[in-house]
MIDOSE-1310 file (N, C-alpha, C; in nm, 2 decimals, decimal comma, always signed):
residues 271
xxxx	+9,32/+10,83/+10,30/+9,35/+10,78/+10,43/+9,26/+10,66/+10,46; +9,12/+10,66/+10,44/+9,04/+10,60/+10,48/+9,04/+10,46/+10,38; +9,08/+10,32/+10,40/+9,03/+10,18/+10,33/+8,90/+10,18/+10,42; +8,81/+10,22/+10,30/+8,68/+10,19/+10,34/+8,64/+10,06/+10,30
xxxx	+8,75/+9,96/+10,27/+8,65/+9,88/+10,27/+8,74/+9,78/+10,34; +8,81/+9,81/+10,46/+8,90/+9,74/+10,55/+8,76/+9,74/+10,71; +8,66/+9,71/+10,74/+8,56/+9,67/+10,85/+8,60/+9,53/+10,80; +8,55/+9,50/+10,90/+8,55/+9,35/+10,86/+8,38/+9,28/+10,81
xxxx	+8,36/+9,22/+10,76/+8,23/+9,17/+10,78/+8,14/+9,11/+10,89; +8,21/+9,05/+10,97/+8,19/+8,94/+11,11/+8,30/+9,02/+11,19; +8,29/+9,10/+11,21/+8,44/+9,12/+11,32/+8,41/+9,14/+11,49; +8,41/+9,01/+11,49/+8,38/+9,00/+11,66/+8,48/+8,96/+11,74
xxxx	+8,58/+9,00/+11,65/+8,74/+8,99/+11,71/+8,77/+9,08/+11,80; +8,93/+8,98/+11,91/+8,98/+9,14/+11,98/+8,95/+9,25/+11,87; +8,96/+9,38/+11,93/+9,03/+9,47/+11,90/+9,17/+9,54/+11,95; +9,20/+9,46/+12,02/+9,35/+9,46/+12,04/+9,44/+9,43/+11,90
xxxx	+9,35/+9,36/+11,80/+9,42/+9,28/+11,74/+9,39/+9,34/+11,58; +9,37/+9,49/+11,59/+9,31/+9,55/+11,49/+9,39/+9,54/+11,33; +9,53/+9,59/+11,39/+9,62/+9,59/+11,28/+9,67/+9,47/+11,21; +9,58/+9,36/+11,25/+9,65/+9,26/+11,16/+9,52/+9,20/+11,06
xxxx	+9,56/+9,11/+10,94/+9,48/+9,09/+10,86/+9,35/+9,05/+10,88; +9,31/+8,95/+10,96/+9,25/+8,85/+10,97/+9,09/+8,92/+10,99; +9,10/+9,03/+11,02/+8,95/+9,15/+11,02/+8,95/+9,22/+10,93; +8,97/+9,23/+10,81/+9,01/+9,30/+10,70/+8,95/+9,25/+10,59
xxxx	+8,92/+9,29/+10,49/+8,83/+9,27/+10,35/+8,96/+9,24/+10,23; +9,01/+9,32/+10,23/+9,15/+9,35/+10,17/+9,10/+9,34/+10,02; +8,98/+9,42/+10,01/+8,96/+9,44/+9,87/+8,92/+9,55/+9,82; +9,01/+9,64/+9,92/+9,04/+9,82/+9,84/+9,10/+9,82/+9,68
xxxx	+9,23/+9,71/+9,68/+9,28/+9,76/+9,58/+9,20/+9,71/+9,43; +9,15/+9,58/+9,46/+9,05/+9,54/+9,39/+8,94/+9,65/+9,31; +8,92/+9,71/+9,40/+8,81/+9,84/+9,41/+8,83/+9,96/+9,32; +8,96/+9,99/+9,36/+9,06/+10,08/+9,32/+9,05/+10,10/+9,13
xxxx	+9,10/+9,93/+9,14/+9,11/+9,90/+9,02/+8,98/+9,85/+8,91; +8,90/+9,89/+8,93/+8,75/+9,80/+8,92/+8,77/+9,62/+8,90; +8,80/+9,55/+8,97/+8,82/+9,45/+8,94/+8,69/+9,37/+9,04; +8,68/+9,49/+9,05/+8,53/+9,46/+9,15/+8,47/+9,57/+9,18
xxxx	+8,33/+9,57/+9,19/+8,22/+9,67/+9,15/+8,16/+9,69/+9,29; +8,14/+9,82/+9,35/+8,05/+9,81/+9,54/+7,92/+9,71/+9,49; +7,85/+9,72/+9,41/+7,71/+9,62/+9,42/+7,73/+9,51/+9,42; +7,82/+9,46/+9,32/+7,88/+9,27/+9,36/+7,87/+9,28/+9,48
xxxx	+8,01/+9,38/+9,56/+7,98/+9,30/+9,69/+7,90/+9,33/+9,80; +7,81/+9,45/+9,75/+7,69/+9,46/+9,81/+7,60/+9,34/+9,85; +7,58/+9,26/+9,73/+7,48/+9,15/+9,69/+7,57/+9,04/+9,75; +7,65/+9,03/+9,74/+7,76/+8,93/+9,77/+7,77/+8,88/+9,93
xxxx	+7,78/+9,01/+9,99/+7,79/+9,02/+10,18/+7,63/+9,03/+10,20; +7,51/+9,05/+10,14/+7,41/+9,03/+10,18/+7,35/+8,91/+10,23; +7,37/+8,83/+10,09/+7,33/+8,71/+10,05/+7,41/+8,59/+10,20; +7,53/+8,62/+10,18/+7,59/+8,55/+10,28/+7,57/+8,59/+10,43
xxxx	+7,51/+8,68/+10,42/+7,51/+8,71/+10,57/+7,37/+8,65/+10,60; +7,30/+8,68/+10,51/+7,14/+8,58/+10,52/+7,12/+8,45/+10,55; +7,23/+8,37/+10,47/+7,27/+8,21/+10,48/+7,31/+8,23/+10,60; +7,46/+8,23/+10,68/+7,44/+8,22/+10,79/+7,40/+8,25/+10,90
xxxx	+7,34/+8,37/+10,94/+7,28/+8,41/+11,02/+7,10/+8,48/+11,04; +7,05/+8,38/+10,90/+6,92/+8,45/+10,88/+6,90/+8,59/+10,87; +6,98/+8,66/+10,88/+6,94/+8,85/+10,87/+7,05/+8,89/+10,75; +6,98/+8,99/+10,70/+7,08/+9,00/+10,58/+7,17/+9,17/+10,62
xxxx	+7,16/+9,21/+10,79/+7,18/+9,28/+10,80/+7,24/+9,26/+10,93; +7,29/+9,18/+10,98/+7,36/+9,20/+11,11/+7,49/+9,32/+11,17; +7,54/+9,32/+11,26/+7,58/+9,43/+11,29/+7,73/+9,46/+11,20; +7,83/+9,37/+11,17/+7,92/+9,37/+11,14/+7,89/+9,41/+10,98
xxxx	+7,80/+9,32/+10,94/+7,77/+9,35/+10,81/+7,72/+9,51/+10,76; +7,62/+9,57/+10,83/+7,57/+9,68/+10,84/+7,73/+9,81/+10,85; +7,81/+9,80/+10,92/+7,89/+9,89/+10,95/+7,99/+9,86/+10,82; +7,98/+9,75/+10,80/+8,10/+9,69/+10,65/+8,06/+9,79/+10,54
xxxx	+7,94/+9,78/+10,50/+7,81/+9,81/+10,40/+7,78/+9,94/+10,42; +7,80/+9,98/+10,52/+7,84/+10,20/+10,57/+7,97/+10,23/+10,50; +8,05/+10,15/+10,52/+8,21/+10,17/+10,48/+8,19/+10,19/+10,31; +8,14/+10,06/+10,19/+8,14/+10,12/+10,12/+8,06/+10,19/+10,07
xxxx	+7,92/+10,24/+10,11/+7,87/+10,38/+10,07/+7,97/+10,44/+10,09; +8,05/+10,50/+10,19/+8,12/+10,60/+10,22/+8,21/+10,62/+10,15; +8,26/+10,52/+10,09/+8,38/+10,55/+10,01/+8,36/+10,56/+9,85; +8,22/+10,51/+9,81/+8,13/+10,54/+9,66/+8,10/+10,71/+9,69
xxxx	+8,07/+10,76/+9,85/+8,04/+10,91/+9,88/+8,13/+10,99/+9,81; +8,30/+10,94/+9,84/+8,42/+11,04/+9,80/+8,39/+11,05/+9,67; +8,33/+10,97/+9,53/+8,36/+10,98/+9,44/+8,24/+11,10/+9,37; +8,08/+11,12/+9,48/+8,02/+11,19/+9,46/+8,05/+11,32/+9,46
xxxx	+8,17/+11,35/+9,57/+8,18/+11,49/+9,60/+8,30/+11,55/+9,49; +8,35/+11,45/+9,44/+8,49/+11,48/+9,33/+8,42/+11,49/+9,27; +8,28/+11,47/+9,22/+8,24/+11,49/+9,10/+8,15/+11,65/+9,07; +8,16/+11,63/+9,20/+8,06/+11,78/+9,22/+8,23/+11,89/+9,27
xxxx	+8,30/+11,83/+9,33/+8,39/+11,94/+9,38/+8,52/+11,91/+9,31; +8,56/+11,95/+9,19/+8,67/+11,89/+9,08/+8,81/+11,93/+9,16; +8,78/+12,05/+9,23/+8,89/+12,10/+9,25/+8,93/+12,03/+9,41; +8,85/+11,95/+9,46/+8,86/+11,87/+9,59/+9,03/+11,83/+9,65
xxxx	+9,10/+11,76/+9,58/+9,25/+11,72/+9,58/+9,35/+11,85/+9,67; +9,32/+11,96/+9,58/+9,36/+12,09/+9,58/+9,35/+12,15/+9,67; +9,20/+12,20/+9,72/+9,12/+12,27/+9,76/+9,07/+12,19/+9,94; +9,11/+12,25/+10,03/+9,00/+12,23/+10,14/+8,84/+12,24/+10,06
xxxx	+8,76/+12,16/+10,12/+8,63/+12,17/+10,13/+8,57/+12,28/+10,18; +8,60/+12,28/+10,33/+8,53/+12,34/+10,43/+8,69/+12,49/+10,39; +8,65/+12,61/+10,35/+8,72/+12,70/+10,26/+8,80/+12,78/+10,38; +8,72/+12,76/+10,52/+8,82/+12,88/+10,61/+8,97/+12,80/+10,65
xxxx	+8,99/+12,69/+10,59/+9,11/+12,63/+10,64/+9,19/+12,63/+10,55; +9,18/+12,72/+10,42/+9,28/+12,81/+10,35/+9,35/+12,88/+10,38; +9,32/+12,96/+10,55/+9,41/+13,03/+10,63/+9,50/+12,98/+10,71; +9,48/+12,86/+10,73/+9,57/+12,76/+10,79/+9,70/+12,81/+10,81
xxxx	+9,77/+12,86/+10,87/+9,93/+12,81/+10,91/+10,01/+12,70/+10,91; +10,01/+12,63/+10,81/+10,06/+12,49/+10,83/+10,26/+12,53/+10,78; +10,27/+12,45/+10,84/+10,44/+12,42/+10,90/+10,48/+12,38/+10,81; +10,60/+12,41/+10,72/+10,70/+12,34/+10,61/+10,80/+12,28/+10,71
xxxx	+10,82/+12,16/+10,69/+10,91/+12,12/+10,77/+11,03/+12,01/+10,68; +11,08/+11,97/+10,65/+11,09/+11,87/+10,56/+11,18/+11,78/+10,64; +11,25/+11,78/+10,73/+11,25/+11,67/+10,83/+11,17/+11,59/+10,89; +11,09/+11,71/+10,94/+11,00/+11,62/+11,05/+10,90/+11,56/+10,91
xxxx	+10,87/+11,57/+10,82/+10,82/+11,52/+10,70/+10,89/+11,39/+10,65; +11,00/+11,41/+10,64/+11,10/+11,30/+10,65/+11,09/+11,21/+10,74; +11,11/+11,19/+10,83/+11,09/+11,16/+10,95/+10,98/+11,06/+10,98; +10,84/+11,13/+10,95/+10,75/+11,07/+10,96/+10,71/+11,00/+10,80
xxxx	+10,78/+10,97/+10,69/+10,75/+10,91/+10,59/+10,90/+10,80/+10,63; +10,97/+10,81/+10,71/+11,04/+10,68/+10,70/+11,06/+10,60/+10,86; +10,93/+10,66/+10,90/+10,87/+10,56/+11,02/+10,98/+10,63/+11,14; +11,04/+10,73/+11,14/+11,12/+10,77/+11,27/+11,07/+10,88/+11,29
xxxx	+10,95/+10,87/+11,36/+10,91/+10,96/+11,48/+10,96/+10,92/+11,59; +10,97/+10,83/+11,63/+10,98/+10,74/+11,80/+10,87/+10,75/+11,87; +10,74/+10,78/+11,75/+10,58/+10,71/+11,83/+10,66/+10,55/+11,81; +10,63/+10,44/+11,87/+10,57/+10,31/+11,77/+10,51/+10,28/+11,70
xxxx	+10,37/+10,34/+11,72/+10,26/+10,30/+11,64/+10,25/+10,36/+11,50; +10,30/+10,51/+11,53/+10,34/+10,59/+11,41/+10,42/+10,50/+11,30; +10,51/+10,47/+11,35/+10,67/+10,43/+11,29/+10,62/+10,28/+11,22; +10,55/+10,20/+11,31/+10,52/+10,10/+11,24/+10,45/+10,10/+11,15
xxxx	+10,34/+10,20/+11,10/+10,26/+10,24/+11,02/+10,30/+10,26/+10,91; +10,40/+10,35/+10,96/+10,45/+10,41/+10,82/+10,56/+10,34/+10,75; +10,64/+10,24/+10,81/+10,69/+10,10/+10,76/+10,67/+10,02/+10,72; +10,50/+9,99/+10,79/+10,43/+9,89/+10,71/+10,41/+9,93/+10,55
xxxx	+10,35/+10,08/+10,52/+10,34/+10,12/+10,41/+10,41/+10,09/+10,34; +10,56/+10,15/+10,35/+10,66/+10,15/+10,29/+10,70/+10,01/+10,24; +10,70/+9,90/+10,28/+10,70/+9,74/+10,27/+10,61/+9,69/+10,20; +10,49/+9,74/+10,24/+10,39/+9,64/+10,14/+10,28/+9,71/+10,07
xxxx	+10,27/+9,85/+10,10/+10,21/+9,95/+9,97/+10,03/+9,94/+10,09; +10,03/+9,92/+10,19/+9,89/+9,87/+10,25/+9,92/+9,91/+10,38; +9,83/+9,95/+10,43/+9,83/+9,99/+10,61/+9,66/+9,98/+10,64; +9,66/+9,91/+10,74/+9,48/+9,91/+10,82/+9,46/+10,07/+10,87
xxxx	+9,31/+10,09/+10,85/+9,20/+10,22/+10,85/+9,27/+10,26/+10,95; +9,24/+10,21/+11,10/+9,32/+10,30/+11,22/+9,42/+10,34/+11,23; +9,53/+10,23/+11,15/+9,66/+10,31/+11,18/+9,69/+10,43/+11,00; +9,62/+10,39/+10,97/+9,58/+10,56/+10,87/+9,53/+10,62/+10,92
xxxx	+9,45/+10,68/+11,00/+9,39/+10,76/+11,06/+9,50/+10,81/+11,17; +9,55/+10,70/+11,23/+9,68/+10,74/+11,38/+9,79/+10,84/+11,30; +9,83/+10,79/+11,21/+9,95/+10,83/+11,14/+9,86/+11,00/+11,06; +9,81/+10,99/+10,97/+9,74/+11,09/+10,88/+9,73/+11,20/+11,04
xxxx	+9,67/+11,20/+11,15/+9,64/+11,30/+11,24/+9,80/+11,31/+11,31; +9,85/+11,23/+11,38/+10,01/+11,26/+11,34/+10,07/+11,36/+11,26; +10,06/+11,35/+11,15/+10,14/+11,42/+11,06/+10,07/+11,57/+11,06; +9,94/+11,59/+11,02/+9,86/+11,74/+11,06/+9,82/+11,78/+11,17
xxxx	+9,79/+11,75/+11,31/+9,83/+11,76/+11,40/+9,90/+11,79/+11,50; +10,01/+11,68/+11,48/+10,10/+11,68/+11,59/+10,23/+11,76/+11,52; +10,27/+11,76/+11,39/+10,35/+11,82/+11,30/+10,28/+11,90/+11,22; +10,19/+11,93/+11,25/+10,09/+12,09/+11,16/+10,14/+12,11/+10,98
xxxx	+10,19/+11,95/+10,96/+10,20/+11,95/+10,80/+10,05/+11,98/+10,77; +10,07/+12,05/+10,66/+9,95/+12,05/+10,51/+9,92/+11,91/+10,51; +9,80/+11,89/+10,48/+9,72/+11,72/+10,45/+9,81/+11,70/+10,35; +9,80/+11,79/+10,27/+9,85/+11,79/+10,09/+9,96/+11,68/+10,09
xxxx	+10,06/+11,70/+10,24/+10,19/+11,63/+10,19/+10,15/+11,47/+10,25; +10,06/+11,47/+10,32/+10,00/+11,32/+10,38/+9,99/+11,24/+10,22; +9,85/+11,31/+10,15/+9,80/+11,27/+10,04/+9,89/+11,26/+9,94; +9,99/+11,32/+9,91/+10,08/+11,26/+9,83/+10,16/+11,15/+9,84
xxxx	+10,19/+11,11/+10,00/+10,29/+10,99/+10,02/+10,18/+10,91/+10,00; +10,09/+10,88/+10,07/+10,02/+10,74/+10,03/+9,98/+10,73/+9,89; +9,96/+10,83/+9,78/+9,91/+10,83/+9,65/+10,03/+10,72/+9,58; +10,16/+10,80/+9,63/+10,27/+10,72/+9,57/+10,30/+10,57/+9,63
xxxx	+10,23/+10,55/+9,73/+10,29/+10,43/+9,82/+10,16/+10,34/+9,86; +10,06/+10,36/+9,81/+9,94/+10,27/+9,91/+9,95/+10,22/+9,74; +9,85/+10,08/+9,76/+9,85/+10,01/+9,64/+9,66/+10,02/+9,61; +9,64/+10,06/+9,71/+9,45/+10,09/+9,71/+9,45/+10,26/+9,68
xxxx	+9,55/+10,33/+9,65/+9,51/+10,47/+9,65/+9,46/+10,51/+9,53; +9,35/+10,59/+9,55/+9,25/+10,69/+9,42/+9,22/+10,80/+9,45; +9,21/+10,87/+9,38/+9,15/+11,00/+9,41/+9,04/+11,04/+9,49; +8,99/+11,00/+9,45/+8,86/+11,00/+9,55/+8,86/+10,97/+9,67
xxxx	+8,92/+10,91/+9,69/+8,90/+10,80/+9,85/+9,02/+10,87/+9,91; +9,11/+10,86/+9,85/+9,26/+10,92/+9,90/+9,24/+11,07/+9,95; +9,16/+11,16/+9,87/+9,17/+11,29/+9,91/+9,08/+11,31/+10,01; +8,96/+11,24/+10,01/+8,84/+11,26/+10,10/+8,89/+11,17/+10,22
xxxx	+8,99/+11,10/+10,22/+8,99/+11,09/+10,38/+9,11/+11,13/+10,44; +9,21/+11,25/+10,37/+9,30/+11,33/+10,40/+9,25/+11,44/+10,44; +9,09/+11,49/+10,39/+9,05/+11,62/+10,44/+8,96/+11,55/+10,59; +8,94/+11,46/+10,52/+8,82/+11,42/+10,69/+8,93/+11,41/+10,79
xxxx	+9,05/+11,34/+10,81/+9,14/+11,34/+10,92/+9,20/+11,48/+10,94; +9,22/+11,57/+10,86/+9,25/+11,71/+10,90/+9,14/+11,78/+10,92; +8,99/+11,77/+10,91/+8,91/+11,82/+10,95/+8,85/+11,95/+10,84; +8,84/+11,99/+10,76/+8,83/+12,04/+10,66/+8,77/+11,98/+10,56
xxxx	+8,70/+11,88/+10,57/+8,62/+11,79/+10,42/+8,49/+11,73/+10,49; +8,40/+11,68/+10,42/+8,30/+11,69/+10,43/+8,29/+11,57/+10,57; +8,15/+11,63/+10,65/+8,17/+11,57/+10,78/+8,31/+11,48/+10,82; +8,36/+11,63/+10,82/+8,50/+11,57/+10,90/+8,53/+11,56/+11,03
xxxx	+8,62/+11,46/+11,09/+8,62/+11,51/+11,23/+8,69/+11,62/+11,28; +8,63/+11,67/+11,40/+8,68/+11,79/+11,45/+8,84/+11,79/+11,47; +8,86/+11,91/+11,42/+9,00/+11,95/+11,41/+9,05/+11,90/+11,59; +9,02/+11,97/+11,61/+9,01/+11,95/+11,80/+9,00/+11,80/+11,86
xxxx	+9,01/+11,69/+11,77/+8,99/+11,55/+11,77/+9,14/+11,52/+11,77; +9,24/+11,47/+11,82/+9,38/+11,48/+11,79/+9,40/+11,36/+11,90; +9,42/+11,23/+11,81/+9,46/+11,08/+11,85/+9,57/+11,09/+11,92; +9,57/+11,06/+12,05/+9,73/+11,05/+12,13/+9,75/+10,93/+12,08
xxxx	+9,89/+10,88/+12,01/+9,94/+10,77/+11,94/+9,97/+10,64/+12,06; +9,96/+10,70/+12,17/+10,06/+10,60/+12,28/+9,94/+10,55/+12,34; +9,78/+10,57/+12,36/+9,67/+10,55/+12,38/+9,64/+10,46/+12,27; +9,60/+10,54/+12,16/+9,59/+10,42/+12,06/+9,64/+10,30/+12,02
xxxx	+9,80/+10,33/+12,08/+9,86/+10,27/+12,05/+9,81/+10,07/+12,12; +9,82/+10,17/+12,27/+9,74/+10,08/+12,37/+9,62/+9,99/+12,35; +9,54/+10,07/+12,30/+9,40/+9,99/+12,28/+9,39/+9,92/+12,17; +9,48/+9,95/+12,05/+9,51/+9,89/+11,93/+9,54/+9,80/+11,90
xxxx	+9,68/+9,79/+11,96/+9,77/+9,72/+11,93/+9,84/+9,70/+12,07; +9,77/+9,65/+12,15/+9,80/+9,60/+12,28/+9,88/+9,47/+12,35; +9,89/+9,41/+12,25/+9,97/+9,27/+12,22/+10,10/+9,29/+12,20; +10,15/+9,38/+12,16/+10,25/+9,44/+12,11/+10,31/+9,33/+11,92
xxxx	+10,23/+9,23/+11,88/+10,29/+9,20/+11,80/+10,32/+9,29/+11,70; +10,26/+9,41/+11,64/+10,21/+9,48/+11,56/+10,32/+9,57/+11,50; +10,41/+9,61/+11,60/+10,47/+9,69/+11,70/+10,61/+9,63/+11,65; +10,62/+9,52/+11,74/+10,74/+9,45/+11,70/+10,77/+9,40/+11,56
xxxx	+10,64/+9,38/+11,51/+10,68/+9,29/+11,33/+10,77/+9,42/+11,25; +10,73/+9,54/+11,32/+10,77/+9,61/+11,20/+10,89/+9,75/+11,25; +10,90/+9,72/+11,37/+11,02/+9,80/+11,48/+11,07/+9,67/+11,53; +11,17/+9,57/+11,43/+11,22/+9,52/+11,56/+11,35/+9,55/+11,64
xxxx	+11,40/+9,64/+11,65/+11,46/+9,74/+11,73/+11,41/+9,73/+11,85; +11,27/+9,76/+11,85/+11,25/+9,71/+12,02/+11,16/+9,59/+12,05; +11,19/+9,45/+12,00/+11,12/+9,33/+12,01/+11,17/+9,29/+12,16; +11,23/+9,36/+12,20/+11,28/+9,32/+12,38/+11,22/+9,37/+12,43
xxxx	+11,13/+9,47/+12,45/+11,14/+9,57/+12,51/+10,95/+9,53/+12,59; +10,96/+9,51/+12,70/+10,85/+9,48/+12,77/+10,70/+9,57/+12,68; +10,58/+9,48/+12,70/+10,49/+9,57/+12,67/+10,41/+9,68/+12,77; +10,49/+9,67/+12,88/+10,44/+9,80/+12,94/+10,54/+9,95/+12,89
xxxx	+10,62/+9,94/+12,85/+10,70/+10,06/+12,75/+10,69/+10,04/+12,59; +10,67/+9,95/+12,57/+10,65/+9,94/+12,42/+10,58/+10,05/+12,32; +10,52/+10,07/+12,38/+10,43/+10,22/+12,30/+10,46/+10,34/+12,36; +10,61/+10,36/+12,43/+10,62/+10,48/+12,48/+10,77/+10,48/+12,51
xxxx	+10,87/+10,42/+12,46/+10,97/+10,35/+12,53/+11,05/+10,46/+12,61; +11,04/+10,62/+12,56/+11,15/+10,70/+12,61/+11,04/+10,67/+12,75; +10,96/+10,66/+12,82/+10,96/+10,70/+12,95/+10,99/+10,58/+13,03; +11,05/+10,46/+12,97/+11,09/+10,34/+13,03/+11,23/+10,39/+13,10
xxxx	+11,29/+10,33/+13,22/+11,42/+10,37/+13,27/+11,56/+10,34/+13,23; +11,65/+10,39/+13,20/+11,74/+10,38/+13,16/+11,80/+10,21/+13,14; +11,77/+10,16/+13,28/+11,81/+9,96/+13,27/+11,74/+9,92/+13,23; +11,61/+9,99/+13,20/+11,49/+9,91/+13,09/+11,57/+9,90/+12,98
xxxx	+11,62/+10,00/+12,87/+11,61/+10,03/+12,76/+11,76/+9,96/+12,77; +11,83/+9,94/+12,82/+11,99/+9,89/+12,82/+11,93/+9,72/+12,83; +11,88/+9,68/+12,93/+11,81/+9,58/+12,90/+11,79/+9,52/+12,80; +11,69/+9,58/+12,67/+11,63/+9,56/+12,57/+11,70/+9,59/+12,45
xxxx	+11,86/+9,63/+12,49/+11,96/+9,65/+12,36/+11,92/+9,78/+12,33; +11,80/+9,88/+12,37/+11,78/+10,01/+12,30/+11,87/+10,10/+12,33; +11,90/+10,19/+12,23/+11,98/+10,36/+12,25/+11,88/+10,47/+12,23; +11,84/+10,53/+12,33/+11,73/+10,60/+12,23/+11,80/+10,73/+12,15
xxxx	+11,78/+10,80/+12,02/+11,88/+10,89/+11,98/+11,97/+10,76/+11,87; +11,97/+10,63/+11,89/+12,06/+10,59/+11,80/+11,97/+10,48/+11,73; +11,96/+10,32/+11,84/+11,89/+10,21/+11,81/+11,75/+10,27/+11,72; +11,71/+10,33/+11,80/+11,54/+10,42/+11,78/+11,57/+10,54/+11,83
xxxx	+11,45/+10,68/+11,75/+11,52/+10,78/+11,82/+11,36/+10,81/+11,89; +11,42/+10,93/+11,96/+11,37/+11,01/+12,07/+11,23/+11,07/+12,00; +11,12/+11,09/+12,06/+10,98/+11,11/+12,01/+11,04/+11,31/+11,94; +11,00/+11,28/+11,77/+11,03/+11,44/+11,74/+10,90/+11,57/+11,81
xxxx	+10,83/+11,51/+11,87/+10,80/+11,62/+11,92/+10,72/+11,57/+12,06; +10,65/+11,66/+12,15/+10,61/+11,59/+12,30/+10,44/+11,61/+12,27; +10,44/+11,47/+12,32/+10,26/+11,49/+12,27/+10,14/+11,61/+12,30; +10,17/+11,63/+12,39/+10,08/+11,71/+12,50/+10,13/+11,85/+12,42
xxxx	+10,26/+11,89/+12,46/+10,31/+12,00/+12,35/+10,25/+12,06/+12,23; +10,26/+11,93/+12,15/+10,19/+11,90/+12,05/+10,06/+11,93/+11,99; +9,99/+11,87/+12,06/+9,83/+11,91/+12,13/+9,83/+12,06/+12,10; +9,86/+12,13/+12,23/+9,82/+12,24/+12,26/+9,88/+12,35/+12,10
xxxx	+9,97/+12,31/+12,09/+10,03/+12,39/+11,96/+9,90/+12,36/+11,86; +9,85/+12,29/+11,82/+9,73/+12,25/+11,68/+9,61/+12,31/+11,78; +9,57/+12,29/+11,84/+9,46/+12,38/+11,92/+9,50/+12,53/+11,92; +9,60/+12,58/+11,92/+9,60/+12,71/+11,93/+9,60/+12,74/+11,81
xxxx	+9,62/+12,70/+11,69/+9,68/+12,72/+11,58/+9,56/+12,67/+11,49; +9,45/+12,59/+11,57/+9,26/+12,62/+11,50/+9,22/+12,74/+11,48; +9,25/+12,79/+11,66/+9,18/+12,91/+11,74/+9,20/+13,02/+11,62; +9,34/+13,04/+11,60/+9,39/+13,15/+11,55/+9,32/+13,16/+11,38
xxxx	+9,32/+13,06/+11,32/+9,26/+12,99/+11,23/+9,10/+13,07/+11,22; +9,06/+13,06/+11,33/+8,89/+13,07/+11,37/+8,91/+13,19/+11,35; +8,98/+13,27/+11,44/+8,97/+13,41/+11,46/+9,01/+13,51/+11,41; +9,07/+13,46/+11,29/+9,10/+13,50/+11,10/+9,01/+13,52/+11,03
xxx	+8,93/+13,38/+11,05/+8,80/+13,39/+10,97/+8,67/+13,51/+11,04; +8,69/+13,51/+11,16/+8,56/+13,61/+11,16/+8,60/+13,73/+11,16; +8,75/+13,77/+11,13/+8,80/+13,94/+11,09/+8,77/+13,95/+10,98
């Protein structure tokens, strides 16, 4: 899930403007492939960051330089935890109840949830084998979350579809967004996509490059369109159910369903 090595180095950019290249390293696959080594560009982002700005540590740089420790980490723990891919880490979430669904699985591997942010994510993948850290993390909590899929089936679609995916990096940031791998985020952490959506990708270009289905469609509904009013969406050429469909499940709903389904989770393990 995690391109750890998508921070940017200098990124004093919007963050509206997250999902597009221009704050990006775009040298996962590089990585992936050893065609470049973390210490090159350890030495590499140092050195430059010294030249321009006298410190060889400034803030952008420093969080870049966390990124790849962190993702050199995944390769520490595969090596100590073989069966990692397989296996939760954190072992009580082998009781898990996770949902076979193979629609809503479907669904969300060919970008028709009727989030936007979702859909464009998972389109983008599908197009160019690459998607930015946030909206892997939007999408990956989506799918175990809001659809209580197994990580397992997350980690397989990007294995086949990302062009930066490894084992290492790919499994350890499918257990960290389900909550289950090493300092992962809390299960109980569950990204509302239409928020994110907002703060993300608030311009709406992001949105539209990759749904243009609804490139009409004002940006105050854009990240939400079923609650736009019927002359909105007539307006903007949309059908929802046909043009774009209807959200497969209700956020909040959603929510409370993966929260109760920790609980139960929890209170498995202490019987």
């Amino acid at each position: 899930l995690h391109d750890f090595t998508d921070a940017a180095v200098f990124d004093y950019q919007d963050k509206r403007n997250l999902p597009g290249v221009s704050g990006t390293s775009r040298l996962s696959p590089h990585l992936h492939f050893g065609e470049i080594g973390p210490r090159q560009i350890w030495h590499a982002v140092v050195a430059s960051a010294l030249a321009q700005t006298g410190s060889p540590m400034p803030r952008g740089v420093e969080a870049y330089l966390s990124e790849i420790a962190w993702r050199e980490f995944s390769y520490h723990l595969l090596f100590h935890f073989p069966e990692l891919p397989l296996k939760p880490l954190r072992t009580e979430f082998s009781n898990f109840l996770w949902i076979n669904d193979p629609d809503a699985l479907a669904a969300w591997q060919r970008g028709a949830t009727g989030y936007p942010i979702v859909d464009a994510g998972m389109r983008e993948l599908w197009a160019t084998g690459w998607m930015h850290n946030r909206v892997r993390m939007i999408v990956g909590s989506f799918l175990v979350k809001h659809l209580l899929m197994d990580w397992k089936e997350g980690e397989r679609w990007f294995w086949n579809t990302l062009v930066d995916a490894d084992l290492a990096n790919n499994t350890m940031g499918w257990q960290w967004i389900a909550g289950c791998g090493a300092d992962a985020a809390p299960y109980f952490r569950i990204f509302n996509p239409i928020t994110q959506s907002e703060k993300f990708a608030g311009n709406g270009n992001y949105v539209r490059r990759w749904i243009p289905e609804l490139k009409d469609l004002a940006d105050a509904h854009l990240h939400a369109p079923w609650k736009a009013s019927a002359s909105t969406l007539e307006g903007a050429g949309i059908i929802l159910g046909k043009s774009y469909p209807n959200p497969v499940v209700n956020h909040m709903i959603a929510r409370e369903t993966a929260l109760d389904a920790y609980q139960r989770m929890r209170s498995t393990k202490k019987k």
